[in-house]
mmCIF file of the C-alpha atoms, coordinates in Angstrom:
data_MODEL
# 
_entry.id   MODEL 
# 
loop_
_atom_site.group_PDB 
_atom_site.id 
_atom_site.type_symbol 
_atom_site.label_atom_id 
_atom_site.label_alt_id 
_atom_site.label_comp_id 
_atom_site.label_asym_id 
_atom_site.label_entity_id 
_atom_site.label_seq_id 
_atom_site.pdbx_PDB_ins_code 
_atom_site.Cartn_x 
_atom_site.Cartn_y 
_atom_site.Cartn_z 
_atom_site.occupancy 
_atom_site.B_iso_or_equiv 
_atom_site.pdbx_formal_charge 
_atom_site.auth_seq_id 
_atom_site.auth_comp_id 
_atom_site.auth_asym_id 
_atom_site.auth_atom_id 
_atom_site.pdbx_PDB_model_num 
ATOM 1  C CA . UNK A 1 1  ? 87.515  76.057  110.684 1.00 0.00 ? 1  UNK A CA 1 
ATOM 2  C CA . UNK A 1 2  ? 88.657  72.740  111.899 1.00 0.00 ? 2  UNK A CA 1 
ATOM 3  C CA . UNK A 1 3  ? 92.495  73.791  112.710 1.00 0.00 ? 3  UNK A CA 1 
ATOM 4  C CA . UNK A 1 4  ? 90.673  77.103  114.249 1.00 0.00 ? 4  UNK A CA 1 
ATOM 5  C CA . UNK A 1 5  ? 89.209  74.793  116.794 1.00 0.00 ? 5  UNK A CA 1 
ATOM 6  C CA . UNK A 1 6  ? 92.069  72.890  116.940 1.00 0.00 ? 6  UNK A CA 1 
ATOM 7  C CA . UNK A 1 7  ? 94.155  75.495  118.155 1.00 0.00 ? 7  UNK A CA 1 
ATOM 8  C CA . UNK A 1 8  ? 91.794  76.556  120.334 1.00 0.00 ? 8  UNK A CA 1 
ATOM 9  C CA . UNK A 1 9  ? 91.641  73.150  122.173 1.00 0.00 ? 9  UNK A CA 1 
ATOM 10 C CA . UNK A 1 10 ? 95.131  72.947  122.493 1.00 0.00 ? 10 UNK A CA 1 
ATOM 11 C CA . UNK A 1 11 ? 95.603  76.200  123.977 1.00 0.00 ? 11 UNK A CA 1 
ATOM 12 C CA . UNK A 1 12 ? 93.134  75.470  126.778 1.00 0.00 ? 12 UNK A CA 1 
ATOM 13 C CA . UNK A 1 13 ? 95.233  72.339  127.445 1.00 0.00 ? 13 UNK A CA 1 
ATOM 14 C CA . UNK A 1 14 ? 98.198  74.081  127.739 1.00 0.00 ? 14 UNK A CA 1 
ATOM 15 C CA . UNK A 1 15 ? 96.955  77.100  129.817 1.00 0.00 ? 15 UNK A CA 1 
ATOM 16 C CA . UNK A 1 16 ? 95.721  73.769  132.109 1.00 0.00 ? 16 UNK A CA 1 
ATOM 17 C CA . UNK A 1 17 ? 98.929  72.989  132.448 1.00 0.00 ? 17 UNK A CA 1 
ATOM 18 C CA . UNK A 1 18 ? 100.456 75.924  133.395 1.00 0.00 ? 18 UNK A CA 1 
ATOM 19 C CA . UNK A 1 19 ? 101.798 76.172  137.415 1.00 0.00 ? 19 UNK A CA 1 
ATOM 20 C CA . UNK A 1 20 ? 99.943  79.695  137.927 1.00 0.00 ? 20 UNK A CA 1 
ATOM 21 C CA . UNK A 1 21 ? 101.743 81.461  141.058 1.00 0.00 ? 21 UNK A CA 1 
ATOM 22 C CA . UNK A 1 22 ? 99.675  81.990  143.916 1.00 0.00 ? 22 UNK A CA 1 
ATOM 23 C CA . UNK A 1 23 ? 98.601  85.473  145.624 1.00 0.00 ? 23 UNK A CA 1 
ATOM 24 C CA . UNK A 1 24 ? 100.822 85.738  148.069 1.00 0.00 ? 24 UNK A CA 1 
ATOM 25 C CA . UNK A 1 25 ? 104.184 85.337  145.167 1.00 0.00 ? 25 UNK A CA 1 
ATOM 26 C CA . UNK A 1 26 ? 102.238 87.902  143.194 1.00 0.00 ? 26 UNK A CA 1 
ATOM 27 C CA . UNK A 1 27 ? 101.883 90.303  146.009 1.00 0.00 ? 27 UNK A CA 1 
ATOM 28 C CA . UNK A 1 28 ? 105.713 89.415  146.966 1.00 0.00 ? 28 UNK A CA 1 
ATOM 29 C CA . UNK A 1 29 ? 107.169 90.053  143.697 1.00 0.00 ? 29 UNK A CA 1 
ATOM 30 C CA . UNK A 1 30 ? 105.131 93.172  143.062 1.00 0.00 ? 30 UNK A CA 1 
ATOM 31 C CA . UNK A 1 31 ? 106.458 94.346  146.140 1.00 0.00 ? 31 UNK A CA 1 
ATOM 32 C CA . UNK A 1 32 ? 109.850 93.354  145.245 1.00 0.00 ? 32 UNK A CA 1 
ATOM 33 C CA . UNK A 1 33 ? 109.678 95.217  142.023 1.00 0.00 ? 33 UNK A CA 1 
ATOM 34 C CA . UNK A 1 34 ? 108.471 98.398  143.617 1.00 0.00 ? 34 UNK A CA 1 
ATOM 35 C CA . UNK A 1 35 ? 111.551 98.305  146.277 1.00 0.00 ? 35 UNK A CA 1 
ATOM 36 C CA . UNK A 1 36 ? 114.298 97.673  143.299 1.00 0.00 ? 36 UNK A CA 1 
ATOM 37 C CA . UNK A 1 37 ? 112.267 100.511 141.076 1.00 0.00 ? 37 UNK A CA 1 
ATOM 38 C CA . UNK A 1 38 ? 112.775 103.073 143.720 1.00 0.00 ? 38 UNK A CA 1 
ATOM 39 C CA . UNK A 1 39 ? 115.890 102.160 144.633 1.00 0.00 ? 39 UNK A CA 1 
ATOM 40 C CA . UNK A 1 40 ? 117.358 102.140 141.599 1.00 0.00 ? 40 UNK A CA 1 
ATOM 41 C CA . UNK A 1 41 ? 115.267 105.635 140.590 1.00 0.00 ? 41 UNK A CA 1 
ATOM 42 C CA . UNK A 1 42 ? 116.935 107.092 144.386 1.00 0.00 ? 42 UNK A CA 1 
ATOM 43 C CA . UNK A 1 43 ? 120.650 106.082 142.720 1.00 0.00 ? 43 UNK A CA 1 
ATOM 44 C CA . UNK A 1 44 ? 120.032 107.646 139.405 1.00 0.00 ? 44 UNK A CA 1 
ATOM 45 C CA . UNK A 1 45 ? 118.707 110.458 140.829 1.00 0.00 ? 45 UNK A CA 1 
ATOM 46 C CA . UNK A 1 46 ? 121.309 110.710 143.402 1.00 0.00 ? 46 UNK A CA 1 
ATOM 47 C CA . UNK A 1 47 ? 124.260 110.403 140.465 1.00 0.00 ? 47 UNK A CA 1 
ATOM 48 C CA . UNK A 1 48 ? 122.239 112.987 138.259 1.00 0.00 ? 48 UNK A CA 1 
ATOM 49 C CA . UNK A 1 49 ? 122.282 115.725 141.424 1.00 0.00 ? 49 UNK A CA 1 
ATOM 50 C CA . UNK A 1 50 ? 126.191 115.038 141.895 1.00 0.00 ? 50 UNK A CA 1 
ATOM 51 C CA . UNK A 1 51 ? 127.118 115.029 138.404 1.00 0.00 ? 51 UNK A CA 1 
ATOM 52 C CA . UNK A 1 52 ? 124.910 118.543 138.077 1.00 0.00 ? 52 UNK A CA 1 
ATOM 53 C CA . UNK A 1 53 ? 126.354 119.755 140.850 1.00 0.00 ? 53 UNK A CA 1 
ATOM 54 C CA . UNK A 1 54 ? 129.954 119.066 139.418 1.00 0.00 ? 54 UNK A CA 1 
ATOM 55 C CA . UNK A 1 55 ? 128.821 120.690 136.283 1.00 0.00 ? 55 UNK A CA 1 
ATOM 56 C CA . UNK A 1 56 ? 128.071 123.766 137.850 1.00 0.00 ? 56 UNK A CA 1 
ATOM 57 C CA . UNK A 1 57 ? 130.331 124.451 139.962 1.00 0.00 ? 57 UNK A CA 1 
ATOM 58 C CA . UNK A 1 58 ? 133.784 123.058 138.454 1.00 0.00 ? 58 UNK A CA 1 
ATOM 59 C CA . UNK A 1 59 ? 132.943 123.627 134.793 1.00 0.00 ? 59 UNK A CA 1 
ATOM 60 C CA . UNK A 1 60 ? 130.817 125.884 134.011 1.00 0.00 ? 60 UNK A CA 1 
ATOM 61 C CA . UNK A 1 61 ? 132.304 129.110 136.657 1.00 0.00 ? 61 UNK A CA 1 
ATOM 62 C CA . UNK A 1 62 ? 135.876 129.174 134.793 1.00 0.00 ? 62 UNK A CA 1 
# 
Protein backbone atom coordinates (compact mmCIF):
# COMPACT_ATOMS: atom_id res chain seq x y z
CA UNK A 1 0.00 0.00 0.00
CA UNK A 2 2.89 2.19 0.80
CA UNK A 3 4.61 2.13 -2.88
CA UNK A 4 0.73 2.57 -4.08
CA UNK A 5 0.88 5.92 -2.43
CA UNK A 6 4.14 6.42 -3.39
CA UNK A 7 3.49 6.38 -6.88
CA UNK A 8 0.72 8.28 -6.52
CA UNK A 9 2.67 11.23 -4.93
CA UNK A 10 5.13 11.20 -7.44
CA UNK A 11 2.87 11.36 -10.24
CA UNK A 12 1.17 14.49 -8.92
CA UNK A 13 4.68 16.00 -8.74
CA UNK A 14 5.41 15.31 -12.05
CA UNK A 15 2.03 16.29 -13.66
CA UNK A 16 3.11 19.75 -11.48
CA UNK A 17 5.78 19.99 -13.43
CA UNK A 18 4.57 19.64 -16.63
CA UNK A 19 4.54 23.12 -19.06
CA UNK A 20 0.69 22.54 -20.03
CA UNK A 21 0.07 24.61 -23.42
CA UNK A 22 -2.26 27.30 -23.17
CA UNK A 23 -5.78 27.75 -25.07
CA UNK A 24 -4.93 29.67 -27.63
CA UNK A 25 -1.80 26.75 -28.88
CA UNK A 26 -4.56 24.22 -28.40
CA UNK A 27 -7.04 26.01 -30.52
CA UNK A 28 -3.98 26.78 -33.06
CA UNK A 29 -2.82 23.36 -33.44
CA UNK A 30 -6.29 21.88 -33.66
CA UNK A 31 -6.80 24.16 -36.33
CA UNK A 32 -3.62 23.31 -37.89
CA UNK A 33 -4.44 19.67 -37.86
CA UNK A 34 -7.81 20.15 -39.44
CA UNK A 35 -6.16 22.30 -42.48
CA UNK A 36 -3.27 19.46 -43.12
CA UNK A 37 -6.23 16.61 -42.66
CA UNK A 38 -8.20 18.08 -45.44
CA UNK A 39 -5.61 18.90 -47.44
CA UNK A 40 -4.02 15.94 -47.50
CA UNK A 41 -7.72 13.98 -47.79
CA UNK A 42 -8.34 16.79 -51.12
CA UNK A 43 -4.78 15.19 -52.65
CA UNK A 44 -5.67 11.63 -52.08
CA UNK A 45 -8.83 12.09 -53.30
CA UNK A 46 -7.73 14.09 -56.17
CA UNK A 47 -4.94 11.14 -57.17
CA UNK A 48 -7.72 8.40 -56.57
CA UNK A 49 -10.23 10.35 -59.29
CA UNK A 50 -7.17 10.59 -61.85
CA UNK A 51 -5.87 7.25 -61.39
CA UNK A 52 -9.79 5.94 -61.83
CA UNK A 53 -10.20 7.91 -64.51
CA UNK A 54 -6.98 6.43 -66.23
CA UNK A 55 -8.30 3.07 -65.38
CA UNK A 56 -11.29 3.50 -67.23
CA UNK A 57 -10.64 4.96 -69.96
CA UNK A 58 -7.01 3.67 -71.12
CA UNK A 59 -7.29 0.17 -69.68
CA UNK A 60 -10.18 -1.13 -69.26
CA UNK A 61 -11.96 0.00 -73.16
CA UNK A 62 -9.21 -2.15 -75.18
Amino acid sequence: MNKIVEFLTEAKAELLRVNWPKRQEIVRYTMLVIIISLVVAIFLGSLDYLFSYLVENFLLTR
